[in-house]
C-alpha positions in Angstrom: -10.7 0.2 10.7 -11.4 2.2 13.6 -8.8 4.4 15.6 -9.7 1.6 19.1 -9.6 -1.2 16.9 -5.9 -0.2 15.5 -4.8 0.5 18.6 -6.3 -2.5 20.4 -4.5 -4.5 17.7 -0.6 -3.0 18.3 -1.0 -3.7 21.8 -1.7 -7.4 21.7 0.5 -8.4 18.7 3.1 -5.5 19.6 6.7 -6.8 19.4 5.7 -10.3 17.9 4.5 -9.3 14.6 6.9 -6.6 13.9 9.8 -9.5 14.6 8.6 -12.0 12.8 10.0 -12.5 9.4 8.5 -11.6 5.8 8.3 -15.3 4.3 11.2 -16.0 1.9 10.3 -15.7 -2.1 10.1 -18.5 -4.2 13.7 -19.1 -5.3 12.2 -18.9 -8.8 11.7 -15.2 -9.3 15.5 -13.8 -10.5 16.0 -10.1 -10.0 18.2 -7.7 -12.3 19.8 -5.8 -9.6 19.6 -1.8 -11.1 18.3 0.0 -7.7 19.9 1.5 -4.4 17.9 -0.2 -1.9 17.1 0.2 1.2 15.7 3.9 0.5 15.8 5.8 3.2 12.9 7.2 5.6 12.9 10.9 7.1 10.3 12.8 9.0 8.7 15.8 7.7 9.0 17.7 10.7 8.5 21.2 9.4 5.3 19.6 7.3 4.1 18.6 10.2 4.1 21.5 12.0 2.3 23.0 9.3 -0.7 20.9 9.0 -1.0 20.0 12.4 0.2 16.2 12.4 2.3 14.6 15.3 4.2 11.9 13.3 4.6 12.5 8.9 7.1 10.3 7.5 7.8 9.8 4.0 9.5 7.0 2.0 12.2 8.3 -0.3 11.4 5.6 -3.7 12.0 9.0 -5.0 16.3 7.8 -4.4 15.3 4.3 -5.6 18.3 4.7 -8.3 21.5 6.1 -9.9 19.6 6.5 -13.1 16.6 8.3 -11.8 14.8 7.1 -8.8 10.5 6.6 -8.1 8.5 3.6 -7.6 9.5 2.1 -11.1 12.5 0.8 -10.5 11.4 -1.7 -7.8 9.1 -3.3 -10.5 11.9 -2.9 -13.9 14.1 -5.1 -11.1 11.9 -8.4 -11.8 10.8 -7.4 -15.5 14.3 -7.0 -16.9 15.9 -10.4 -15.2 12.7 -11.7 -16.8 13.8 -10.2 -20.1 17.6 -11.5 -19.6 16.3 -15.1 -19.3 14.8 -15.1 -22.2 17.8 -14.7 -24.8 16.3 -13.8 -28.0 13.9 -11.0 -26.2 16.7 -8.2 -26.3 14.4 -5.2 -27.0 11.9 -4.3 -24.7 8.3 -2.9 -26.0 6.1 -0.3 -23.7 3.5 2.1 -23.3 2.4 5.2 -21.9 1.4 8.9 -21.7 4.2 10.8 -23.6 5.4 12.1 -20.1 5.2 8.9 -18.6 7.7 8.1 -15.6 7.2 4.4 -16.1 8.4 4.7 -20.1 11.1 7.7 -19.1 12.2 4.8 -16.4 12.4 1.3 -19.2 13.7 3.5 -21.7 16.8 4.8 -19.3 17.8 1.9 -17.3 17.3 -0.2 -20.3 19.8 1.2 -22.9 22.0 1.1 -19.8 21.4 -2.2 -19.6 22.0 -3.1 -23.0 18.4 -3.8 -24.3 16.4 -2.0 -27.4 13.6 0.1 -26.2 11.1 0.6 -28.3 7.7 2.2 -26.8 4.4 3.9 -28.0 3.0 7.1 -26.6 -0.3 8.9 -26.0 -0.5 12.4 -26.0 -1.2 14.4 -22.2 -1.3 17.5 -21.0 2.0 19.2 -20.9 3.7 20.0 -17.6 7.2 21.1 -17.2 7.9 17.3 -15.7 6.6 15.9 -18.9 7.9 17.6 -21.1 11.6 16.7 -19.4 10.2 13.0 -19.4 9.7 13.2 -22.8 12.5 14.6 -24.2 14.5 11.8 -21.8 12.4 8.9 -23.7 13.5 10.3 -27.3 17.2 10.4 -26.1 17.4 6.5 -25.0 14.4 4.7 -27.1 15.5 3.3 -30.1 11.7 3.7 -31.4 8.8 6.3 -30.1 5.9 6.0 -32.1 3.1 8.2 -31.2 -1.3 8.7 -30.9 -3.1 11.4 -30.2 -5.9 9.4 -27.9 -6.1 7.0 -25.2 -8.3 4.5 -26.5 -5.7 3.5 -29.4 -3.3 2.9 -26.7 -6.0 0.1 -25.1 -6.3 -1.4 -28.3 -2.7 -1.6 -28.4 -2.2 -2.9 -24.7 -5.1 -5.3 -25.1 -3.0 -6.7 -28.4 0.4 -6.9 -26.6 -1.4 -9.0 -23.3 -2.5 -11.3 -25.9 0.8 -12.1 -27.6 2.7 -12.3 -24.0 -0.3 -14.8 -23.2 -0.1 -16.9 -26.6 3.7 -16.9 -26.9 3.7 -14.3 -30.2 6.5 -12.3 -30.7 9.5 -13.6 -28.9 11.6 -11.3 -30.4 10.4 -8.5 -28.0 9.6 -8.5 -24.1 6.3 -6.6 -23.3 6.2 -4.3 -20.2 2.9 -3.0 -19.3 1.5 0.3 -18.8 2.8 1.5 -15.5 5.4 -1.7 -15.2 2.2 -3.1 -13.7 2.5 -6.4 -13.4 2.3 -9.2 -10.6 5.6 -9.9 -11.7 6.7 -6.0 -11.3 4.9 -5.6 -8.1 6.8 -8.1 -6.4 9.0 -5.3 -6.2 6.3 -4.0 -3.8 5.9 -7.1 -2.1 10.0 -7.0 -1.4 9.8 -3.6 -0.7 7.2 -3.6 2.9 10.0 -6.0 4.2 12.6 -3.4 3.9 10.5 -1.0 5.5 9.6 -3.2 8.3 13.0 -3.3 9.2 13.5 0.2 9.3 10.5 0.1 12.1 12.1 -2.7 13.6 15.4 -0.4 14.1 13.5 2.4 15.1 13.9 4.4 12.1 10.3 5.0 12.4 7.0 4.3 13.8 4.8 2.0 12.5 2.5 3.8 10.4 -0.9 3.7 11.0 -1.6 4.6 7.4 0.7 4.3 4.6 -0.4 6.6 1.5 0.5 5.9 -1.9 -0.6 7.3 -5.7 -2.7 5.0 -8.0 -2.7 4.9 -11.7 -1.5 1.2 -13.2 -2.5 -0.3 -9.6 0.7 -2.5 -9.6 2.9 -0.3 -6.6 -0.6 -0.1 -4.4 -1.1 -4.1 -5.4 2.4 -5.1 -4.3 2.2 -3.2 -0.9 -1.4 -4.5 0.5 0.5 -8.3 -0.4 3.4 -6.9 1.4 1.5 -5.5 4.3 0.0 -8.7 4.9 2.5 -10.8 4.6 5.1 -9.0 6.9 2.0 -9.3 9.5 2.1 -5.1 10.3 -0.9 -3.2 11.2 -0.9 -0.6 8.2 -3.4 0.4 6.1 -2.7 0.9 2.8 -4.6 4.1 1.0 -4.5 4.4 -2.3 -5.0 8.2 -3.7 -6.6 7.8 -7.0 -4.5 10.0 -10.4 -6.2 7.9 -12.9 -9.5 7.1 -14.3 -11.8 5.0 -12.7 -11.1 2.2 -15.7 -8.1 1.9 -15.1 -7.7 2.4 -10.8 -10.2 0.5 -9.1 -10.9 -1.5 -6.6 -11.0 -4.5 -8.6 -8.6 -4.1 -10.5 -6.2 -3.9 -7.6 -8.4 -6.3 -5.8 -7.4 -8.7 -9.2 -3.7 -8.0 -9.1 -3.1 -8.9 -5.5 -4.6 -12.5 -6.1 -1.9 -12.9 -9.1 0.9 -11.6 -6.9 -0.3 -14.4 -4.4 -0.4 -17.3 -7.2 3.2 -16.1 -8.6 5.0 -16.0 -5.3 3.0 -18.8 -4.2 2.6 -17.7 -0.8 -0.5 -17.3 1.5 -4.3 -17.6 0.6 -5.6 -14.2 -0.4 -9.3 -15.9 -0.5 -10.3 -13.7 2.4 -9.3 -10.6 0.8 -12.0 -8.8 -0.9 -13.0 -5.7 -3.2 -13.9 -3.8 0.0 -10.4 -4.2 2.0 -8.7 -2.3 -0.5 -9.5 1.8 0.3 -9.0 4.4 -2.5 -10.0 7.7 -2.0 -11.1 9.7 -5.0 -11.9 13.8 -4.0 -8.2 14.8 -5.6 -8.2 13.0 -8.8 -9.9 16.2 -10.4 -10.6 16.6 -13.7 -8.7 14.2 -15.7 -5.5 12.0 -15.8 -2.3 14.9 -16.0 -4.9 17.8 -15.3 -3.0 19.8 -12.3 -5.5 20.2 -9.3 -5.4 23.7 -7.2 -5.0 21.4 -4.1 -2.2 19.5 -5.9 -0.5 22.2 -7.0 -0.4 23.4 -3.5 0.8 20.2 -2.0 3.7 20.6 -4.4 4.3 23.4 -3.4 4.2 22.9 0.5 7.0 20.5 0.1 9.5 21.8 -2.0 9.1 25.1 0.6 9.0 23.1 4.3 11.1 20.1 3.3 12.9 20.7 0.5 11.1 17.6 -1.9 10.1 17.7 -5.6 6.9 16.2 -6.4 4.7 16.7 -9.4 1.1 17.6 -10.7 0.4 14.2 -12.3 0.9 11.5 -9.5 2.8 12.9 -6.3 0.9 16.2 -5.9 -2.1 14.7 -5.7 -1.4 12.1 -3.4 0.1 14.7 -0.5 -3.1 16.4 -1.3 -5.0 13.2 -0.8 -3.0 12.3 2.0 -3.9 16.1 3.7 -7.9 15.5 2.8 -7.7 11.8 4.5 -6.3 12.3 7.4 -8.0 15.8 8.4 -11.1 14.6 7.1 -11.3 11.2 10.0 -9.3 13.3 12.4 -5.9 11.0 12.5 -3.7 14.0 13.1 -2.3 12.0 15.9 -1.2 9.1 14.0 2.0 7.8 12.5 2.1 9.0 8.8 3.8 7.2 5.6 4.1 9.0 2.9 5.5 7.0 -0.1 7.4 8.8 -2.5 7.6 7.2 -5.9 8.4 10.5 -8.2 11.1 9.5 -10.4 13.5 12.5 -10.5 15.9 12.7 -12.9 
């Protein structure tokens, strides 16, 4: 979308679409209340100073909870009240890297709220983040059992989206890689109507580009729904930290349309492969593999504003984010950044 074209847009629809109201959910979808919500906005005033941008803003998922905050708790929200429905599924079975913020995340709010945990790990490089997440997982799963490659942990996944889909193995609730999920992104969905009233108050600006990480595509998923359905101008960009087989057009492209059939709300025919925007020059060499430019992003932060990110996810979006905007000249336009590092 061009710069004219935005602009154009705001000025006709202006007021009207930022008062209108997100659609209510289907009474249907229960949610296990575990998260401080609304998370608060801030600008980054001295970050913008230093790179040059008139209005950077970031979205602090990073205080999403008392247990550790990040993008995961949104989605754990819908997941465990799923879970608690079902009375004979008390433990809860995941996957993920071994410094995984998704299984640090189940396996922490989950003893706390009385299930199992049981999950299964793959191996990535070690960063100090990690290793913390790691140790954190040991100390509240029940069960960690362990490979050494990726592609077991597909085979694995591949099995457990079977059983949910058949009905096998009641005694355990699956939770996928990520907690991505259309039922987990909802949390997304939820979560653009709480920001939209923080526009509507004045808190902020309405971004012209709202900037989030993509690995499991569920957080990116559940905001282009929520986007749309709140009726704001935003475009979502999605910085890729994953491989390509995993974080993808389509596959985000695929999980919007189920988030549309679960919630049962609006047609998402007309949305195609093309709408959704990922951009792919900071992903670097590999899934966990620190990039210079991430690295640096991490550090610009924690020295201007006073924010922890990390190498795997964060970093490389507030690189991404840098690259983007410098890179089509939108210096000039309202800035969200959304934080989903789980600290601890």
């Amino acid at each position: 979308m061009k710069k004219e074209e935005w602009k154009d847009g705001m000025m006709e629809e202006g007021k009207e679409s930022l008062s209108s109201n997100l659609p209510p959910f289907r009474s249907s979808i229960p949610c296990f209340p575990l998260g401080n919500f609304p998370t608060p906005v801030q600008r980054l005033s001295n970050l913008e100073r230093v790179l040059g941008f008139e209005s950077l803003w970031v979205k602090r998922d990073d205080l999403s909870g008392p247990l550790g905050g990040g993008n995961k708790v949104r989605k754990l929200e819908y997941m465990f009240a799923a879970a608690a429905h079902a009375d004979t599924k008390k433990t809860l079975f995941t996957i993920g890297p071994t410094g995984s913020n998704h299984v640090r995340a189940t396996a922490v709010y989950g003893k706390a709220s009385g299930f199992r945990v049981e999950c299964l790990l793959f191996k990535q490089p070690p960063t100090a983040y990690s290793e913390t997440n790691y140790r954190i997982i040991c100390e509240h799963a029940e069960a960690v059992r362990e490979v050494d490659h990726m592609t077991t942990m597909f085979a694995r996944y591949a099995y457990e989206q079977l059983k949910t889909a058949f009905g096998i193995g009641e005694e355990r609730y699956f939770i996928p890689a990520g907690g991505s999920s259309p039922l987990g992104s909802v949390g997304y969905v939820k979560a653009v109507s709480e920001l939209k009233s923080q526009i509507e108050d004045g808190t902020l600006p309405e971004p012209r580009f709202i900037f989030v990480p993509v690995g499991t595509c569920g957080t990116i998923a559940g905001l282009a729904v929520g986007v749309r359905l709140a009726g704001l101008k935003s475009h979502v960009v999605g910085i890729r930290v994953a491989d390509r087989v995993v974080a993808n057009s389509w596959a985000i492209l695929r999980m919007v349309k189920q988030i549309h059939r679960l919630i049962r709300m609006a047609d998402s025919s007309n949305i195609r492969a093309q709408h959704i925007e990922l951009w792919h020059d900071d992903f670097g060499d590999g899934y966990a593999i620190p990039t210079e430019a991430g690295a640096q992003a991490v550090e610009l932060m924690a020295e201007h504003e006073g924010l922890t990110l990390e190498n795997t996810y964060t970093g490389k979006a507030l690189a991404g984010l840098i690259h983007y905007v410098t890179t089509h000249g939108y210096e000039d336009e309202p800035i969200l950044f959304w934080h989903t590092y789980g600290t601890t």
